[in-house]
PDB file with one MODEL, atoms N, CA, C and O in Angstrom:
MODEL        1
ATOM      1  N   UNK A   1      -4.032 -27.972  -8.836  1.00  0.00           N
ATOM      2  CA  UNK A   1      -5.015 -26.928  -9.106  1.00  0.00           C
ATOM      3  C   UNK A   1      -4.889 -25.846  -8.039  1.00  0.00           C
ATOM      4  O   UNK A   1      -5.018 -26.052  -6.832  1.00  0.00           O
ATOM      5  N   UNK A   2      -4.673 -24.891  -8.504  1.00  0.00           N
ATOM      6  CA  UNK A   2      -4.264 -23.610  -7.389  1.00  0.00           C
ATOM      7  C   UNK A   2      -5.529 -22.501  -7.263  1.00  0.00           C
ATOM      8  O   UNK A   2      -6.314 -22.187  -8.158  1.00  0.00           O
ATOM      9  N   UNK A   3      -5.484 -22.017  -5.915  1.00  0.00           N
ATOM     10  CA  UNK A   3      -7.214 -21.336  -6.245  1.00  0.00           C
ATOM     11  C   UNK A   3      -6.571 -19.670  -6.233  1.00  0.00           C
ATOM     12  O   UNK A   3      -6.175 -19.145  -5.192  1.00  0.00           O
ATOM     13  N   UNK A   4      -6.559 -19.204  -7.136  1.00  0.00           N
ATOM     14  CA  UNK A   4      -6.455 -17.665  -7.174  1.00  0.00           C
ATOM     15  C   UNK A   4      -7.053 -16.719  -5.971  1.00  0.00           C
ATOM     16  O   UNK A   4      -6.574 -15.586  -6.000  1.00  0.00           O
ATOM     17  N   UNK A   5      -7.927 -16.934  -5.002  1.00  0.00           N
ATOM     18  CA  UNK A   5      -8.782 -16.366  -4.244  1.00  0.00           C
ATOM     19  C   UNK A   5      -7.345 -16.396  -2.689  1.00  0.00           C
ATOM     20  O   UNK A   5      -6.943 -17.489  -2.290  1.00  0.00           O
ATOM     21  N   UNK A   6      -6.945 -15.408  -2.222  1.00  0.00           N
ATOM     22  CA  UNK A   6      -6.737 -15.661  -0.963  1.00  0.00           C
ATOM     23  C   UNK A   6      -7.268 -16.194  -0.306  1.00  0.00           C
ATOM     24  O   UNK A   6      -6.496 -16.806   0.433  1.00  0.00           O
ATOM     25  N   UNK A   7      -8.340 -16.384  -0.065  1.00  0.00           N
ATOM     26  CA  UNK A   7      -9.490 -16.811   1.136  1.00  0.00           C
ATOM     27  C   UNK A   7      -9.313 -18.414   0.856  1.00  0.00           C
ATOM     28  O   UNK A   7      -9.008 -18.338  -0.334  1.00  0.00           O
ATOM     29  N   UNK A   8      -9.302 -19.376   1.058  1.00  0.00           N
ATOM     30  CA  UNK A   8      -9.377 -20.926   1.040  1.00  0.00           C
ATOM     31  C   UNK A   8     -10.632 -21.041   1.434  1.00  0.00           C
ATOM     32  O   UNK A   8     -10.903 -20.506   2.509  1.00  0.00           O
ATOM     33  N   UNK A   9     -11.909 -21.872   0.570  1.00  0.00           N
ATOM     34  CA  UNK A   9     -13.324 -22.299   0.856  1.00  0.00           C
ATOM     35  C   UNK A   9     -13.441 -22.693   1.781  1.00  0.00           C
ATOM     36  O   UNK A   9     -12.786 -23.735   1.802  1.00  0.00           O
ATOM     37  N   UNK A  10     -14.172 -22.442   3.216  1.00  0.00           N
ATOM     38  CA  UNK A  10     -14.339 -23.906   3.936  1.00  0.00           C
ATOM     39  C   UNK A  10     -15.776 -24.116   4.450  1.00  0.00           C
ATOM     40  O   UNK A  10     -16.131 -24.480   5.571  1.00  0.00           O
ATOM     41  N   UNK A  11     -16.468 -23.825   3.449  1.00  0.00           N
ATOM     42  CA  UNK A  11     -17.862 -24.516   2.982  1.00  0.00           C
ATOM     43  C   UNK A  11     -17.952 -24.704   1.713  1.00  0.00           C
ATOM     44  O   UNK A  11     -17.432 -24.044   0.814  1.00  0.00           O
ATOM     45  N   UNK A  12     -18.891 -25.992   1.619  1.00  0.00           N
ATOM     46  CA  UNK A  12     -19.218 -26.543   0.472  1.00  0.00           C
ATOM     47  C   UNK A  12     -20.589 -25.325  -0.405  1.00  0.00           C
ATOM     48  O   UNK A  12     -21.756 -25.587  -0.695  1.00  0.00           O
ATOM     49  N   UNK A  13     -20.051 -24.440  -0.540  1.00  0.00           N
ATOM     50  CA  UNK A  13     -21.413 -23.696  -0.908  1.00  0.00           C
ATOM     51  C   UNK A  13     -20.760 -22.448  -1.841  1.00  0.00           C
ATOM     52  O   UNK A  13     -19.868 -21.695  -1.448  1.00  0.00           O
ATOM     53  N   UNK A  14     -21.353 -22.405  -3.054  1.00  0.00           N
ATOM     54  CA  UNK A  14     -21.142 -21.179  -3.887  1.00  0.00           C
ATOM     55  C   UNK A  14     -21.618 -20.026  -3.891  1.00  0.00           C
ATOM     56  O   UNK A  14     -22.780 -19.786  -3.564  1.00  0.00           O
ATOM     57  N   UNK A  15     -20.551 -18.921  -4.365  1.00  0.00           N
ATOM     58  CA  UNK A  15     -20.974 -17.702  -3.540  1.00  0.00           C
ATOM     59  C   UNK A  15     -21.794 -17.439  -2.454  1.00  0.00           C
ATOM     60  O   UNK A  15     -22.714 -16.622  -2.446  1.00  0.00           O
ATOM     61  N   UNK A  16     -21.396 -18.242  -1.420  1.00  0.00           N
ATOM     62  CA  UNK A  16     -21.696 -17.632   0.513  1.00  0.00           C
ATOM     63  C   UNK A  16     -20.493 -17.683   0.775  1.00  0.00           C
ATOM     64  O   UNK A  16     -19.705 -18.605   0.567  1.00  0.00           O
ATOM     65  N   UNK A  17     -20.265 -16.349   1.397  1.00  0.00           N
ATOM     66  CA  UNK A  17     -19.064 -16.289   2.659  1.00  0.00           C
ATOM     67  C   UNK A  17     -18.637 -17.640   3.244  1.00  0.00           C
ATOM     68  O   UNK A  17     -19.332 -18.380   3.941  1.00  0.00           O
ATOM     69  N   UNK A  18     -17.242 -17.852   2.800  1.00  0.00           N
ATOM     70  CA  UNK A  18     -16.653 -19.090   2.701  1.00  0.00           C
ATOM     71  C   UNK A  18     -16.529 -20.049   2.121  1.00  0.00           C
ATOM     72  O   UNK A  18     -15.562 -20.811   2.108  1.00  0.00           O
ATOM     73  N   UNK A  19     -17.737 -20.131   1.444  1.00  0.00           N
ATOM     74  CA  UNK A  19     -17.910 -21.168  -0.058  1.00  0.00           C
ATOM     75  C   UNK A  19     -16.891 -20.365  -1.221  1.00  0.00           C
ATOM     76  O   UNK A  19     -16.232 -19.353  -0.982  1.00  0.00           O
ATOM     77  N   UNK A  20     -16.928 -20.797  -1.992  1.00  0.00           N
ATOM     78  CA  UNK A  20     -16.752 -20.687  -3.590  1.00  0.00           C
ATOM     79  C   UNK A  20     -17.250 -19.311  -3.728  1.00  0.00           C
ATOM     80  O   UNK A  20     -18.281 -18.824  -3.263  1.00  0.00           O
ATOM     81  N   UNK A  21     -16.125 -18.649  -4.616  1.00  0.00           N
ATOM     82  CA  UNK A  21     -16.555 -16.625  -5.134  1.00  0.00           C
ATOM     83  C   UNK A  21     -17.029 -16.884  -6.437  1.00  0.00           C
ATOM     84  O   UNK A  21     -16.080 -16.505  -7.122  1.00  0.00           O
ATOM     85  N   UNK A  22     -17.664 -17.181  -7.003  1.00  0.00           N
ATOM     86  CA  UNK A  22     -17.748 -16.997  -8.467  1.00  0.00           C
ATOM     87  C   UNK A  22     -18.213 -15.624  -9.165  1.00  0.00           C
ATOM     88  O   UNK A  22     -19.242 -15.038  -8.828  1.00  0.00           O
ATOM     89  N   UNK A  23     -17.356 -15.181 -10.160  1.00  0.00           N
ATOM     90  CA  UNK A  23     -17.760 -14.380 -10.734  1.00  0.00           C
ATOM     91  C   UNK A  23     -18.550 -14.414 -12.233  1.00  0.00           C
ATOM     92  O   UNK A  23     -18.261 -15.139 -13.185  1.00  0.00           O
ATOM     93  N   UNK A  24     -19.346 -13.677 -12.172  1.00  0.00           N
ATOM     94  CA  UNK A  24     -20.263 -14.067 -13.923  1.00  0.00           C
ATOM     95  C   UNK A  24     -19.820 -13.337 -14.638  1.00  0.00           C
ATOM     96  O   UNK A  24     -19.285 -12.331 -14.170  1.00  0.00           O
ATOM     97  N   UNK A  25     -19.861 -13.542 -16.071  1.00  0.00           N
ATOM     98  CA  UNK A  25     -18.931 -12.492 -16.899  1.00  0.00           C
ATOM     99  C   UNK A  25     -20.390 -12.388 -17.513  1.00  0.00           C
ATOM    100  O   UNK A  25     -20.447 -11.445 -18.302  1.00  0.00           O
ATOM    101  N   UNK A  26     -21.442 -12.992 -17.401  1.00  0.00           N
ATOM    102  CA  UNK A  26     -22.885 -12.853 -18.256  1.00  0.00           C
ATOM    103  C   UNK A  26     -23.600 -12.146 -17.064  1.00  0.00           C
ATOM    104  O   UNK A  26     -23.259 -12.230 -15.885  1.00  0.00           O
ATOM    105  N   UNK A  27     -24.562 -11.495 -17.526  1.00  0.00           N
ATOM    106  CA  UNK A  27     -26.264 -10.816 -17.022  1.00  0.00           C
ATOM    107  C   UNK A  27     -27.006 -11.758 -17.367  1.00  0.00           C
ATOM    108  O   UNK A  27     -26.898 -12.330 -18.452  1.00  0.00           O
ATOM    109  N   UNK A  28     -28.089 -12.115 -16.243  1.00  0.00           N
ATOM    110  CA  UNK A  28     -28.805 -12.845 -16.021  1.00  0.00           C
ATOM    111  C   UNK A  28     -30.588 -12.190 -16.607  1.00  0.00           C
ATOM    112  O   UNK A  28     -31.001 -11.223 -15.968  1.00  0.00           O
ATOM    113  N   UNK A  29     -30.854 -12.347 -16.937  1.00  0.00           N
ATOM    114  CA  UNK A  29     -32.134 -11.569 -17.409  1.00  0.00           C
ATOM    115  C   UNK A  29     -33.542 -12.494 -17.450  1.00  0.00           C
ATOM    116  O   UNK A  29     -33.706 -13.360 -18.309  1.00  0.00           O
ATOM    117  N   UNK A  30     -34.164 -12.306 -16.795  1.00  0.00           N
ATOM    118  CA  UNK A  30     -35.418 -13.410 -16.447  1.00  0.00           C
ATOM    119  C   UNK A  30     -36.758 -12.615 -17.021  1.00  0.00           C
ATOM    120  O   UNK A  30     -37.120 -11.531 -16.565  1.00  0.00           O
ATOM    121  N   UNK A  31     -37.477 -13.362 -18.153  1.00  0.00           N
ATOM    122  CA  UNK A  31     -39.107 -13.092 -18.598  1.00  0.00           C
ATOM    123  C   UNK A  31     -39.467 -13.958 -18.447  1.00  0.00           C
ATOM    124  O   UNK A  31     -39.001 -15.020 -18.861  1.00  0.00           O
ATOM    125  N   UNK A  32     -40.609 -13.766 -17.672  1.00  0.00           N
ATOM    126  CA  UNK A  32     -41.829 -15.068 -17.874  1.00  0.00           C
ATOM    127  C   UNK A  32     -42.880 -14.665 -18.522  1.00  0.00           C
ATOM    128  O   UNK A  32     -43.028 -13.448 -18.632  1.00  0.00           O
ATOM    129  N   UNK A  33     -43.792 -15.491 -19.065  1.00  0.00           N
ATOM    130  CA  UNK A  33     -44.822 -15.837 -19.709  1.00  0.00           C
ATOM    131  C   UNK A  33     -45.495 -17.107 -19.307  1.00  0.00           C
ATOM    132  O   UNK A  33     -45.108 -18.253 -19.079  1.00  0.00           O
ATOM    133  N   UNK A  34     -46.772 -16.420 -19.303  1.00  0.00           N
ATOM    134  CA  UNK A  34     -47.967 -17.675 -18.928  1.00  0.00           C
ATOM    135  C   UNK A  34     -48.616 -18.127 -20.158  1.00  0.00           C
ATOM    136  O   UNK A  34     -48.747 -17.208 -20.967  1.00  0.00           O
ATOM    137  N   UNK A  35     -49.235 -19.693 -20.698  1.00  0.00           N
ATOM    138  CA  UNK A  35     -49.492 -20.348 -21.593  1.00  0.00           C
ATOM    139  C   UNK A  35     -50.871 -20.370 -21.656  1.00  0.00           C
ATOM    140  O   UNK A  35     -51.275 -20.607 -20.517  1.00  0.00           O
ATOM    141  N   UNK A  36     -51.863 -20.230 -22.482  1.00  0.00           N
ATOM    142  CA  UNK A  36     -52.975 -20.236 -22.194  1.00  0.00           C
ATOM    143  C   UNK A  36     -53.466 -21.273 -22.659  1.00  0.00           C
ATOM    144  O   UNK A  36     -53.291 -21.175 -23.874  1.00  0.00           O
ATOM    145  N   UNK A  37     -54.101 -22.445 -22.394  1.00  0.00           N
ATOM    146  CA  UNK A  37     -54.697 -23.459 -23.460  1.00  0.00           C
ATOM    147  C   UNK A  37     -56.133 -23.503 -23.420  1.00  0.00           C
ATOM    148  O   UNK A  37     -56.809 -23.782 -22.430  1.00  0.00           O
ATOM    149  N   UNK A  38     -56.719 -23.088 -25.039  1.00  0.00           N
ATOM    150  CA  UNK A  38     -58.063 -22.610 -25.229  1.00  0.00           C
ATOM    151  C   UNK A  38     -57.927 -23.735 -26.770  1.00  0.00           C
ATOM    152  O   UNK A  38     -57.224 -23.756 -27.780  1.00  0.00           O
ATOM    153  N   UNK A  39     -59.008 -24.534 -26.214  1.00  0.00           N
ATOM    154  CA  UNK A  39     -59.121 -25.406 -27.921  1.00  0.00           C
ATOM    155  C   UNK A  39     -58.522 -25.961 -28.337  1.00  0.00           C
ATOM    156  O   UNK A  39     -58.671 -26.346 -29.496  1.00  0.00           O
ATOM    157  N   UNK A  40     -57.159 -26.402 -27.297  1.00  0.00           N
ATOM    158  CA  UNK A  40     -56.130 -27.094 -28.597  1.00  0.00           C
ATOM    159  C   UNK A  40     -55.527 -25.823 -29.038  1.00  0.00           C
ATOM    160  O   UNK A  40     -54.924 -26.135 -30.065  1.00  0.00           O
ATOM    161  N   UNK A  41     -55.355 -24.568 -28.832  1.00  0.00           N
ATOM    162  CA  UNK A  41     -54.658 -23.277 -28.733  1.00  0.00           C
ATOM    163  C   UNK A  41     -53.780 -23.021 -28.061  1.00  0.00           C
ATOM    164  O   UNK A  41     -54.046 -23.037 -26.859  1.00  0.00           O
ATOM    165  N   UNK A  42     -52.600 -22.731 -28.382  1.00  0.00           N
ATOM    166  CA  UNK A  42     -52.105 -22.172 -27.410  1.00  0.00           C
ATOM    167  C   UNK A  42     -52.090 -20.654 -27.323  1.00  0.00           C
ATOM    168  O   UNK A  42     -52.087 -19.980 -28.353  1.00  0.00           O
ATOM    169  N   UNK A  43     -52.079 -20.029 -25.948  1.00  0.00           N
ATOM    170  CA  UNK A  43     -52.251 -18.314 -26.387  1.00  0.00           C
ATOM    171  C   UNK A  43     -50.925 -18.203 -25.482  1.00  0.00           C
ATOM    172  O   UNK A  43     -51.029 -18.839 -24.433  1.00  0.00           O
ATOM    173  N   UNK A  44     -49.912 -17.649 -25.628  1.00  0.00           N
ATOM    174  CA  UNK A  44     -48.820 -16.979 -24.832  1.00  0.00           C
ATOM    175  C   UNK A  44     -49.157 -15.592 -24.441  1.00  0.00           C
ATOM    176  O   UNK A  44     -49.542 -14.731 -25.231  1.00  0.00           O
ATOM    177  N   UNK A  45     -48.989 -15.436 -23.184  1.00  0.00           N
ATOM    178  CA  UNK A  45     -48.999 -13.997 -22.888  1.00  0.00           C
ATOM    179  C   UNK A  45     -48.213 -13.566 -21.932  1.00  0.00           C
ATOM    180  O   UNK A  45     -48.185 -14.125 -20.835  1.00  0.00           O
ATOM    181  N   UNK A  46     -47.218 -12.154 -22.331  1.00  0.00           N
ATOM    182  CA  UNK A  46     -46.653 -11.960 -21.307  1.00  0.00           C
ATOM    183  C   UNK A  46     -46.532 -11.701 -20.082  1.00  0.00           C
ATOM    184  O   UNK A  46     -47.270 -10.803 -19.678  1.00  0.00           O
ATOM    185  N   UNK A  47     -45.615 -12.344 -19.078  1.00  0.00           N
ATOM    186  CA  UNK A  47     -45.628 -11.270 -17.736  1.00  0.00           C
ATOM    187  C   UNK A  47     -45.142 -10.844 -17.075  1.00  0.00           C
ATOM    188  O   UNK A  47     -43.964 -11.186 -16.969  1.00  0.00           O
ATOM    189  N   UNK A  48     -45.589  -9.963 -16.296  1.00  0.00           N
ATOM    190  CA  UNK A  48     -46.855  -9.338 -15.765  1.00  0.00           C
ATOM    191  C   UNK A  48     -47.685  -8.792 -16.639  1.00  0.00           C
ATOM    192  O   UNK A  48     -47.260  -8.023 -17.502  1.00  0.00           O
ATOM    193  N   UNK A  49     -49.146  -9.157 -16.520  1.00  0.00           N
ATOM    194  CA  UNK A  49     -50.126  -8.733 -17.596  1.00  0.00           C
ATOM    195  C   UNK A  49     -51.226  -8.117 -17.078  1.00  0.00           C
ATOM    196  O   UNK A  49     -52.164  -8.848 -16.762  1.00  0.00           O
ATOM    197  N   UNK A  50     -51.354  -6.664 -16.881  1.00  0.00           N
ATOM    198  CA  UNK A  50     -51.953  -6.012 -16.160  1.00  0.00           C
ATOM    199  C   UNK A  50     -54.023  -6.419 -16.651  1.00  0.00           C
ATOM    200  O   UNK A  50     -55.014  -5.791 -16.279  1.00  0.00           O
ATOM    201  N   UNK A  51     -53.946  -7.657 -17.559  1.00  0.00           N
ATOM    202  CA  UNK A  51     -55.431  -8.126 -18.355  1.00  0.00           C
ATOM    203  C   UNK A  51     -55.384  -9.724 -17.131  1.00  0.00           C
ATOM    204  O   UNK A  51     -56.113 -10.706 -16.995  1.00  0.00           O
ATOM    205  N   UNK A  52     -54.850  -9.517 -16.849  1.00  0.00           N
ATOM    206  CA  UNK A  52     -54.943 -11.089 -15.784  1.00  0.00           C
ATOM    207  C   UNK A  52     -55.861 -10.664 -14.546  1.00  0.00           C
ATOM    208  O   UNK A  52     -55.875  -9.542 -14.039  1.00  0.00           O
ATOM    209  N   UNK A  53     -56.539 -11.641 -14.199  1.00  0.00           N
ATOM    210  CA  UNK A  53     -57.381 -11.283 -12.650  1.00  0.00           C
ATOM    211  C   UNK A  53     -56.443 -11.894 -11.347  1.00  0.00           C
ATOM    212  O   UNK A  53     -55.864 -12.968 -11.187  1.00  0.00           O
ATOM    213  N   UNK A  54     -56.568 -10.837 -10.619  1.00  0.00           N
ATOM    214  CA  UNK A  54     -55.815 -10.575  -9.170  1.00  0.00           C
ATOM    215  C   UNK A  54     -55.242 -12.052  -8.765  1.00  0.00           C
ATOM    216  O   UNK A  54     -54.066 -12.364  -8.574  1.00  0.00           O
ATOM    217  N   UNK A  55     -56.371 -12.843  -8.692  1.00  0.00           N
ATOM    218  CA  UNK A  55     -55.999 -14.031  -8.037  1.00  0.00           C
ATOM    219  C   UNK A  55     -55.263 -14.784  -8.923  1.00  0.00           C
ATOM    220  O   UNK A  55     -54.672 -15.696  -8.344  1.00  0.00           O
ATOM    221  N   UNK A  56     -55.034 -14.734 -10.394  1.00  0.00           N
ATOM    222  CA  UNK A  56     -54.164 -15.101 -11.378  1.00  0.00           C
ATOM    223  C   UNK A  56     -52.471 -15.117 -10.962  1.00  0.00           C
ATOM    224  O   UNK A  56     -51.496 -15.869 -10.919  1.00  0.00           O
ATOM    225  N   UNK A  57     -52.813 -13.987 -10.746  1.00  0.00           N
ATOM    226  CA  UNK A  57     -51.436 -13.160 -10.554  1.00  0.00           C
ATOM    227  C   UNK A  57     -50.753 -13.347  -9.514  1.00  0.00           C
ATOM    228  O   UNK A  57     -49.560 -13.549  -9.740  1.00  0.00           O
ATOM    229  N   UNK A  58     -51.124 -13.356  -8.247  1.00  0.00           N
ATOM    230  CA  UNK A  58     -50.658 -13.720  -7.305  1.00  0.00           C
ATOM    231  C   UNK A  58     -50.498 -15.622  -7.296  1.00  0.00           C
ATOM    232  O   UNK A  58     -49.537 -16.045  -6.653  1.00  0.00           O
ATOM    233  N   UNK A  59     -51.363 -16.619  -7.948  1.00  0.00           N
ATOM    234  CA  UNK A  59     -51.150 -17.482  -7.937  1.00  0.00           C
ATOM    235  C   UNK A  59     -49.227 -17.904  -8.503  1.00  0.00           C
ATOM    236  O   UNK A  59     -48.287 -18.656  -8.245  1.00  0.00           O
ATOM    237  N   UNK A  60     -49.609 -16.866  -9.325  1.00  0.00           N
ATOM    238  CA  UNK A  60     -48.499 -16.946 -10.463  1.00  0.00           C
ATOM    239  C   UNK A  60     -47.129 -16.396 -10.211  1.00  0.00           C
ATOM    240  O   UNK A  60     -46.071 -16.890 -10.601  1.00  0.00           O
ATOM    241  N   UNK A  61     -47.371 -14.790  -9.173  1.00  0.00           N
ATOM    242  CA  UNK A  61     -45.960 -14.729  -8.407  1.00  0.00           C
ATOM    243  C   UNK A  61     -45.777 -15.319  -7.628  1.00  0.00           C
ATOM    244  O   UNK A  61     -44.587 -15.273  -7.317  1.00  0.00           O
ATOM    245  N   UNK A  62     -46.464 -16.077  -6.913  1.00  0.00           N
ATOM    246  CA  UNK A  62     -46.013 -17.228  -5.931  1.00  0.00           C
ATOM    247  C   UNK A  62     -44.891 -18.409  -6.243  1.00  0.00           C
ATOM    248  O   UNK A  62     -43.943 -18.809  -5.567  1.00  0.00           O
ATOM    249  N   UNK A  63     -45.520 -18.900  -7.882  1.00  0.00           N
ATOM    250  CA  UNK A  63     -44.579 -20.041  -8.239  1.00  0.00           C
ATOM    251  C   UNK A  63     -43.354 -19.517  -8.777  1.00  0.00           C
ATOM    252  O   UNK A  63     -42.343 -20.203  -8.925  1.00  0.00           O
ATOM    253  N   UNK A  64     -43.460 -18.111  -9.113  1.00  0.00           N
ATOM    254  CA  UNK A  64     -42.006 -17.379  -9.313  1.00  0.00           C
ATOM    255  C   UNK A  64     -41.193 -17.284  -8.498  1.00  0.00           C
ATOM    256  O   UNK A  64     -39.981 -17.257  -8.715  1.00  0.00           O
ATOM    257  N   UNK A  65     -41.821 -17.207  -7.255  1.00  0.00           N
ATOM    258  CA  UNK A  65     -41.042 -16.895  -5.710  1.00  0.00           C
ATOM    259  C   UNK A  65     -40.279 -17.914  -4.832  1.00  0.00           C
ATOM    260  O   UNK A  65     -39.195 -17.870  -4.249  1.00  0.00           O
ATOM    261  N   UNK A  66     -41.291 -18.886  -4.960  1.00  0.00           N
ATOM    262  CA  UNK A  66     -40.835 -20.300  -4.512  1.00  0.00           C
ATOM    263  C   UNK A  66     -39.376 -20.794  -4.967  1.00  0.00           C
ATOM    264  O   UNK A  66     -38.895 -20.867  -6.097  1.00  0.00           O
ATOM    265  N   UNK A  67     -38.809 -21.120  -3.659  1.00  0.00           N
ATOM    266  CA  UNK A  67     -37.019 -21.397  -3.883  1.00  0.00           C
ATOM    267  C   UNK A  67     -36.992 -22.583  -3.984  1.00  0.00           C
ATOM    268  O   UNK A  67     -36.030 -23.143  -4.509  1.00  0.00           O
ATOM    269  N   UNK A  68     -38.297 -23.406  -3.389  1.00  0.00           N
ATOM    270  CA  UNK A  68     -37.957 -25.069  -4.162  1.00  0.00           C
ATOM    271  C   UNK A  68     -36.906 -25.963  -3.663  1.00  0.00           C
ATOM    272  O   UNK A  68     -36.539 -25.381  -2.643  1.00  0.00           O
ATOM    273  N   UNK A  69     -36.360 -26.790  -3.747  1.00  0.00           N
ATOM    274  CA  UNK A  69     -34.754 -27.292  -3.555  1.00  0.00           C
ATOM    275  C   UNK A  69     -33.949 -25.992  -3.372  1.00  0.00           C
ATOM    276  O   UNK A  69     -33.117 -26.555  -2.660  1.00  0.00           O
ATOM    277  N   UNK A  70     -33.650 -25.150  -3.402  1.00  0.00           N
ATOM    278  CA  UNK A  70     -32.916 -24.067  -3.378  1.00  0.00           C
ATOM    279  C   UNK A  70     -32.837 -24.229  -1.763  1.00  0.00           C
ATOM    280  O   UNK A  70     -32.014 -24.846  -1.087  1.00  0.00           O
ATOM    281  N   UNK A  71     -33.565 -23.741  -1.512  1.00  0.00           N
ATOM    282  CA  UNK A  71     -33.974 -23.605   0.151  1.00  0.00           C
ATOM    283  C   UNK A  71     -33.453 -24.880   0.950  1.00  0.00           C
ATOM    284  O   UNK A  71     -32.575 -24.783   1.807  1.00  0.00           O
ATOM    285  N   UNK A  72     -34.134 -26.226   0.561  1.00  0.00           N
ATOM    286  CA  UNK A  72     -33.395 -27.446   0.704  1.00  0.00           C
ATOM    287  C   UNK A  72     -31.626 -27.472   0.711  1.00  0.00           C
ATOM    288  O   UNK A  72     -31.000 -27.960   1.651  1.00  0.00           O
ATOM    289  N   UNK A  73     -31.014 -26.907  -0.410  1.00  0.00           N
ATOM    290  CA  UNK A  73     -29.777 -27.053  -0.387  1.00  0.00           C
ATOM    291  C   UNK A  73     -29.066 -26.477   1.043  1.00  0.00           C
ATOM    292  O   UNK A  73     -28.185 -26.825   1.829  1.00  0.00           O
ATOM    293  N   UNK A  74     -29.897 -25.521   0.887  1.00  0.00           N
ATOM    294  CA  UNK A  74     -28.907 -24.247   2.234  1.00  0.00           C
ATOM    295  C   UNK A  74     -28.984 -24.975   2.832  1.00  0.00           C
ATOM    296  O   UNK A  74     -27.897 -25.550   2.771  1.00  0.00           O
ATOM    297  N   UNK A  75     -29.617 -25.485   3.520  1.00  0.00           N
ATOM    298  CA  UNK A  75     -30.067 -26.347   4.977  1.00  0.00           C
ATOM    299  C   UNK A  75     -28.778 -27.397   5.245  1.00  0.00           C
ATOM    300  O   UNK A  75     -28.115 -27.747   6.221  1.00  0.00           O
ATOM    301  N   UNK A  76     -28.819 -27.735   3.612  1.00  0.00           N
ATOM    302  CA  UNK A  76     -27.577 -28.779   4.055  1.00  0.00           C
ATOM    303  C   UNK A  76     -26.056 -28.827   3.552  1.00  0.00           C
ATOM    304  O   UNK A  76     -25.449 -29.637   2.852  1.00  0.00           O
ATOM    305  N   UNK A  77     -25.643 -27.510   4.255  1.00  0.00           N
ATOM    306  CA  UNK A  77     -24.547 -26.731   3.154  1.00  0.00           C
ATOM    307  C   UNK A  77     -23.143 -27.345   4.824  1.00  0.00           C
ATOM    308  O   UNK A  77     -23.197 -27.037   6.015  1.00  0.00           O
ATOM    309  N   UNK A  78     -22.387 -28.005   4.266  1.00  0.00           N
ATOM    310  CA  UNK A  78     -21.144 -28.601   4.607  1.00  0.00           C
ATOM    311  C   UNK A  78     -19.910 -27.441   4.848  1.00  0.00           C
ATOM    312  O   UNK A  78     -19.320 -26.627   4.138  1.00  0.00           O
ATOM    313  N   UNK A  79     -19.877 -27.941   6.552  1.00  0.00           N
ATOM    314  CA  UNK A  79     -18.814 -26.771   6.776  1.00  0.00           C
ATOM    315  C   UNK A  79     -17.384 -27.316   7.370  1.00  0.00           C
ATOM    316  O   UNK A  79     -17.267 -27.889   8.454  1.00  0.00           O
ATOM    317  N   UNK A  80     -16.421 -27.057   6.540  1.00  0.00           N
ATOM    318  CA  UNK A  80     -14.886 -27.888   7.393  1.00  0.00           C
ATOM    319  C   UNK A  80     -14.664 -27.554   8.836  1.00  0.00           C
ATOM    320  O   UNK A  80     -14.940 -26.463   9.334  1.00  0.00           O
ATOM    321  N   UNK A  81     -14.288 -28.292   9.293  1.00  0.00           N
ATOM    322  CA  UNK A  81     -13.838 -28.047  10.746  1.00  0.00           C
ATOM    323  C   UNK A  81     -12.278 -27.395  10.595  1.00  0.00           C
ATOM    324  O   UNK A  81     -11.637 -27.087  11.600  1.00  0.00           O
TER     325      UNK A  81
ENDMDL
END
């Protein structure tokens, strides 16, 4: 298996300087929507929904923001000697 990239990886980590280059041939495009449950209803609504109250919203970009395991991974990203 031959790697097209001049550069040889020498971290275990995709797209960071020295890891793995990957290129996407797709656009990534992210909507969220929040679920409302009223009655055994469900109400979908999109977002950002300028009808939501403040503290909604910020609850809600928070869990958008959050890297989760993401953050975890970096921490333990493998580097060749």
């Amino acid at each position: 298996m031959e790697i097209e990239s001049e550069e040889v990886p020498s971290k275990l980590a995709i797209g960071l300087p020295g890891g793995f280059i990957t290129e996407s041939k797709y656009d990534i495009i992210k909507e969220y929507s929040l679920v409302v449950v009223q009655n055994n209803n469900l109400i979908p609504l999109a977002y950002p929904n300028p009808n939501l109250p403040e503290f909604l919203s910020t609850v809600v970009n928070g869990i958008i923001s959050h890297n989760g395991m993401k953050s975890k991974m970096q921490e333990n990203q493998w580097e060749a000697d």
